[in-house]
N, C-alpha and C positions, 0 to 999 in steps of 0.2 A: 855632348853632340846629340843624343837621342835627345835630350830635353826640350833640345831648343829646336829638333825639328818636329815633336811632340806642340811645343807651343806654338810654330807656325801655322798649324793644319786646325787646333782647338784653341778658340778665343775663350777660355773660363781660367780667369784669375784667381777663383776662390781654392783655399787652400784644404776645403773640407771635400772628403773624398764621398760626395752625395750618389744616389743612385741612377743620376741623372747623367752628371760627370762620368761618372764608372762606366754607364753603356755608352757615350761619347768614344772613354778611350779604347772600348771594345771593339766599336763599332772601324775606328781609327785603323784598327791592328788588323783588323780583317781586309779594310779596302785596302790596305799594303801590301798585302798578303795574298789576294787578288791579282793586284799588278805586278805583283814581282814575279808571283808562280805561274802566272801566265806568259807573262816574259820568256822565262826562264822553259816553259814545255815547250813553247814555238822552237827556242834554240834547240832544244836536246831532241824535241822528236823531225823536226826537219832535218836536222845530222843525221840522226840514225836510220831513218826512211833514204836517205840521199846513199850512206856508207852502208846498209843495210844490218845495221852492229842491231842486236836485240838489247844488249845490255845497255846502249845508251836510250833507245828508246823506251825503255822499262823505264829509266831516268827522267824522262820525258811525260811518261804516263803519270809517274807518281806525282811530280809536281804538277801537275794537270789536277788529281786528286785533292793538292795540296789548295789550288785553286780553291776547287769546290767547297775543301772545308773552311778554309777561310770566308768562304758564302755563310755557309752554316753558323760560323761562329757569331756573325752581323747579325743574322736572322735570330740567334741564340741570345746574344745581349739584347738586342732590342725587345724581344717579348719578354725575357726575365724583368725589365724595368717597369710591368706593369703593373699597377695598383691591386692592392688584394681588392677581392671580389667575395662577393656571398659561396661561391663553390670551394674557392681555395684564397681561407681567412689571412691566410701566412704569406700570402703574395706568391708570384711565380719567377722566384728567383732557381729555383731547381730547373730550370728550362734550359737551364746553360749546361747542368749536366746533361741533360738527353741529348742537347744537338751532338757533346763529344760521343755517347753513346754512335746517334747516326756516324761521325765521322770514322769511327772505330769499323765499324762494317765497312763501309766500303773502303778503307785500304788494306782489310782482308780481303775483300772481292778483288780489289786490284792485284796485291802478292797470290792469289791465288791462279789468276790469267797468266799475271807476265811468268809465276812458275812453269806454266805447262809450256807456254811458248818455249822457255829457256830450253827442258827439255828436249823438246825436238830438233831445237838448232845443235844440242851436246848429240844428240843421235844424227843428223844431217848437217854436218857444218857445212859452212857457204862461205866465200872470198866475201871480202870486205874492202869498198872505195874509200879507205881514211888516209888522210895524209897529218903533218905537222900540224896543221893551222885546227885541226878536229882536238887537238892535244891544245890550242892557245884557247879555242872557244871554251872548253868545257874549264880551264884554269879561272876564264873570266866570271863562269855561273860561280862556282865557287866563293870567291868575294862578295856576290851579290848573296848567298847563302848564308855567309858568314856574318853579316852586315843587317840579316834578316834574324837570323836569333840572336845576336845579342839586343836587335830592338823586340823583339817578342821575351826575350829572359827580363829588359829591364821594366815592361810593363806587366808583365805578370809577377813581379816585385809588387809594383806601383799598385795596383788593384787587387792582389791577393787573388788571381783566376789561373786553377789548376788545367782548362781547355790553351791558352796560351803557355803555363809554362810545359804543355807537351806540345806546343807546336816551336816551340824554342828547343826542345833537345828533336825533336823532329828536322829543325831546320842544320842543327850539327852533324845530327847523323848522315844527311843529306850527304855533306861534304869530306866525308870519310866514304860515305860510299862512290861517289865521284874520282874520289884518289883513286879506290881501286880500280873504277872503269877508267882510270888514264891511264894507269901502270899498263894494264892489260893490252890498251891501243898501242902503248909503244913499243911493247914486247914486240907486238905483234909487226909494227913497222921495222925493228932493228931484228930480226931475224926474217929479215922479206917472206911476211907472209905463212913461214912457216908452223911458227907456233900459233894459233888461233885458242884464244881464250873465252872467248865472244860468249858462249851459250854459259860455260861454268860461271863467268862473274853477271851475266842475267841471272841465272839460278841465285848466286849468294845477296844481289840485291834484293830478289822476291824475296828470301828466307828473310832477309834483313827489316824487310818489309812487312812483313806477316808477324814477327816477334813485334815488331813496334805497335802493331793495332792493339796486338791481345793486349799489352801493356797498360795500352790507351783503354780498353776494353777496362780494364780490372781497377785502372785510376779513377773514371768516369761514372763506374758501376756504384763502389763502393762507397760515395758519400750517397745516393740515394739509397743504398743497402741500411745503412747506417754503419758507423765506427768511431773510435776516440776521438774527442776534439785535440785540435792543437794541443799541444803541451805548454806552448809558450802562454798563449790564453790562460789556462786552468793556474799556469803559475800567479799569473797579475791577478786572475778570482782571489786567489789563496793568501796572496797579499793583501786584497783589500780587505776580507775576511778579517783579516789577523790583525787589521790598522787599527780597529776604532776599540776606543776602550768601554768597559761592559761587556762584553762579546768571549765567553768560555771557549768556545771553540766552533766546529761546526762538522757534518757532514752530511750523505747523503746529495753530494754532489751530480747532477744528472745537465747534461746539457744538449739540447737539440740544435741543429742545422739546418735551415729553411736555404739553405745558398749562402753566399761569402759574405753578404750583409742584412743578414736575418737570422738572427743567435737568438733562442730562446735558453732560458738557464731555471732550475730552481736549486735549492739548498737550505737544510735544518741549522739555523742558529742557535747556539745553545747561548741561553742568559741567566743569570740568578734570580731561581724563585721570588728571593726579597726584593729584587728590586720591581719599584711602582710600576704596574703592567703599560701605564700609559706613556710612562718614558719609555718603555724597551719597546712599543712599537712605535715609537717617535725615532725612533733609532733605526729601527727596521726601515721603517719609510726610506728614512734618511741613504741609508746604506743601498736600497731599489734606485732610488734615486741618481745617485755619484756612479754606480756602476753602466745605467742607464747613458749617461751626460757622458763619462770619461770612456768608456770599453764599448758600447753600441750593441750591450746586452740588456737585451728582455726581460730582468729576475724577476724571481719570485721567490718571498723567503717563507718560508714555518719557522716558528719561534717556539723552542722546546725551553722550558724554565726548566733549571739542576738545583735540587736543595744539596748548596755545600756544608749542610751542616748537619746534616742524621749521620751519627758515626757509623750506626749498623749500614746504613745502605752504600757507605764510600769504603768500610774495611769489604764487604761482602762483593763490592765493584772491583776491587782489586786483587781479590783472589780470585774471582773469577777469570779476571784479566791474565792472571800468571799463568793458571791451570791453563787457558787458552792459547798464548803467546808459546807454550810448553809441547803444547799438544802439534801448533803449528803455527810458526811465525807470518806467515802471511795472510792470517787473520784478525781480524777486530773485533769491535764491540763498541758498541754504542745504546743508546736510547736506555739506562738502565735505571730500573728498579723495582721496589723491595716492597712488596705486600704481604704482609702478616697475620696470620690465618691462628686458631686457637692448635693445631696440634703440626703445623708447618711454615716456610717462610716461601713464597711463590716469588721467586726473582723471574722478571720477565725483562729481557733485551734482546738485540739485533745482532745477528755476526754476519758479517759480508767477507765475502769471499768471491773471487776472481772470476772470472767466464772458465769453461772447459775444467772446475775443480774434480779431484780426482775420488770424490766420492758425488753423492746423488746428495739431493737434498734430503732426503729422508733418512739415509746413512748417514751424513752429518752431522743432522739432528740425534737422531739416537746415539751415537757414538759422544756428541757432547757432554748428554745429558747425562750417561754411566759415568762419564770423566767428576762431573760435578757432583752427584748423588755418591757416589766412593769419597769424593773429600768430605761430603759433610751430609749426610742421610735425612737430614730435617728440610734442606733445602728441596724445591720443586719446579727445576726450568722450565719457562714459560719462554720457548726459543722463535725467532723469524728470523728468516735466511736471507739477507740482501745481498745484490750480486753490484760491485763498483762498476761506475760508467766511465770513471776517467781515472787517470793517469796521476793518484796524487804523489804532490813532493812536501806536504810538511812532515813534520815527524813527531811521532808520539810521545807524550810526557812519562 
C-alpha cells in the first residue's frame, strides 16, 4: 500500500537508491508530513480553543510543530543532495542532521510552553464544552497518525534516514498520547464533569514531549559527534575482507560518515611478503574497487606484507600474543616485528584496546612492557597503542 502510493507521487523507475532519488523520497515524506500535521493541528487546536481542554490543544500545538519539522526535513534533504564544493570536499549530506538538530529544539520549546500552561490549568481548573463527537474526532486523528508512521517507518527503511525514522516513532507516540487525552475527556463526561483531568494529562503530554526532543536531540547529535558504524556494514567489510584469496587477514579498521550515502573507510591488509608486490596491489585495487561498486564505500587500503616464514619472529608473535590475551582478553596485537640488535631483540607492534580502557596509555604501555621483559629479558618492546573504531565480529586464529 505505501509503495504504490510512493510510486504515484515519484515517477523514478530506477532501482538504484541514487542521491537524487533519496532527496525525492525525503522531500515526498516531508510534504505528507506538511498536510497531514496540519490537518491534523486545525482539528485538535479548534476543539480545544472551542472546549477549552489544554491537553487537546497541547495536541494541537505539537503537530503544528510537527508540521514545521516536516518543513525542515524538505529544506534538510534538499540541501544534503548538493554537490561537494571546494569548502566541504565530502559533500553536505550532514545537513540532514542539523535540520533534526533544529527540529529537536523546538519541540523542547514547545513541551516546555504547553508545560507551564498545563501547570496553571492543574492550579486553576476550568469547565470544559466537550461532548461525545470531541471523543469521535480525536479517534479519527489517530488513524491518520497511524497511517502517517507506518509510511515514515517504511521509508526510513527505504533510505536509511534516521530524521524520519524519529519522526515515525514520533508519529506512534502521537497516538498513545491521544488515547490518553480520550480516556481523560470521557472520564470527565461520564462523571458529569466532576473529575476534570484536563491540566494533569497537558502536563503528561509536554513531559512526553520534552523526552521525545532530547531523544531526537542525542540521535541527531551523535552521528555529527562521531560513533560506531553500523554493525551490519562492518560485517559485509569483513566479509569481503576475508573472500579474496592472498589476503592474511586485516586490521585497523576506521570508517567515517559524511551522511547516509557518503561512507569513507580505510583498512590494513595484510599479504605475504613473497608474494610479487605488483600483484598484491593488483589485488588491492581490485578489492577498492568491488567494495566501491557493491557497498557504496570510499576504501582505502595500506598493504602490510607478513614474512610467514622467520620462525623467530612468528614463535616470539605468539608468546607475545599469550602473555597478552593473559594479561587481558580484550586486547590485540597486530602489525608485528622482530629487529635484532647485537646484545637485544626490539619487537615492535600495536595493541588496541577499547575506548574508556581502564588504564591510560602510558600505564598500559608500561605495565606491558614489565609483562614481556619478566618472560624473556633480551626482548625490547617497541609498543603503539591503538584504540578500535568499530565493532569487529571475526574472530582470532
Amino acid at each position: 500500500m505505501y509503495k504504490w502510493f510512493i510510486n504515484w507521487f515519484i515517477k523514478d523507475k530506477d532501482s538504484q537508491l541514487s542521491a537524487e532519488k533519496r532527496a525525492k523520497i525525503g522531500s515526498f515524506a516531508g510534504g505528507f508530513g506538511i498536510v497531514s500535521n496540519t490537518f491534523l493541528s486545525i482539528i485538535k487546536m479548534t476543539v480545544g480553543l472551542l472546549s477549552g481542554s489544554v491537553s487537546i490543544l497541547a495536541e494541537g500545538i505539537d503537530n503544528l510543530t510537527d508540521g514545521a519539522s516536516s518543513l525542515i526535513t524538505i529544506m534538510g534533504f534538499r540541501w544534503s543532495k548538493a554537490p561537494a564544493d571546494e569548502e566541504h570536499p565530502f559533500g553536505h549530506q550532514r545537513i540532514e542532521y542539523i535540520t533534526g538538530l533544529l527540529i529537536s529544539f523546538v519541540i523542547l520549546l514547545v513541551a516546555l510552553l504547553m508545560g507551564y500552561r498545563s501547570v496553571l490549568r492543574i492550579i486553576n481548573p476550568a469547565a470544559l464544552e466537550i461532548s461525545y463527537w470531541t471523543i469521535l474526532l480525536l479517534g479519527l486523528t489517530i488513524l491518520v497518525k497511524l497511517y502517517q508512521g507506518g509510511l515514515y517507518r517504511y521509508l526510513a527503511k527505504l533510505i536509511n534516514s534516521k530524521p524520519l525514522k524519529a519522526a515515525s516513532t514520533d508519529s506512534f507516540n502521537d497516538c498513545l498520547r491521544t488515547v490518553a487525552v480520550i480516556i481523560g475527556t470521557f472520564i470527565y463526561l461520564i462523571t458529569r464533569e466532576k473529575v476534570n483531568l484536563d491540566g494533569y494529562l497537558g502536563l503528561f503530554v509536554s513531559i512526553y514531549i520534552f523526552i521525545s526532543g532530547i531523544k531526537l536531540l542525542k540521535d541527531t547529535s551523535t552521528p555529527l559527534i562521531g560513533t560506531f558504524p553500523d554493525d551490519e556494514m562492518i560485517k559485509r567489510l569483513e566479509k569481503w575482507f576475508s573472500s579474496y584469496e592472498g589476503i592474511l587477514g586485516f586490521h585497523d579498521l576506521v570508517v567515517h560518515s559524511y551522511g547516509p550515502n557518503r561512507i569513507y573507510a580505510t583498512v590494513h591488509i595484510e599479504v605475504p611478503s613473497t608474494e610479487d608486490v605488483m600483484k598484491s596491489h593488483e589485488l588491492i585495487d581490485r578489492i577498492e574497487r568491488e567494495v566501491a561498486q557493491h557497498e557504496g564505500v570510499n576504501l582505502v587500503i595500506h598493504m602490510d606484507p607478513i614474512d610467514q616464514n622467520d620462525e623467530l619472529t612468528n614463535r616470539l608473535f605468539q608468546e607475545v600474543k599469550d602473555l597478552i590475551k593473559e594479561f587481558d582478553k580484550v586486547l590485540s596485537i597486530h602489525d608485528f616485528r622482530v629487529i635484532t640488535m647485537s646484545d637485544r631483540k626490539n619487537i615492535v607492534f600495536d595493541v588496541v584496546c577499547p575506548p574508556q580502557y581502564r588504564l591510560t596509555i602510558k600505564e598500559l604501555k608500561s605495565q606491558i612492557k614489565t609483562l614481556i621483559i619478566e618472560h624473556d629479558p633480551t626482548l625490547n618492546p617497541i609498543i603503539q597503542i591503538d584504540q578500535f573504531y568499530v565493532h569487529s565480529h571475526t574472530k582470532e586464529d
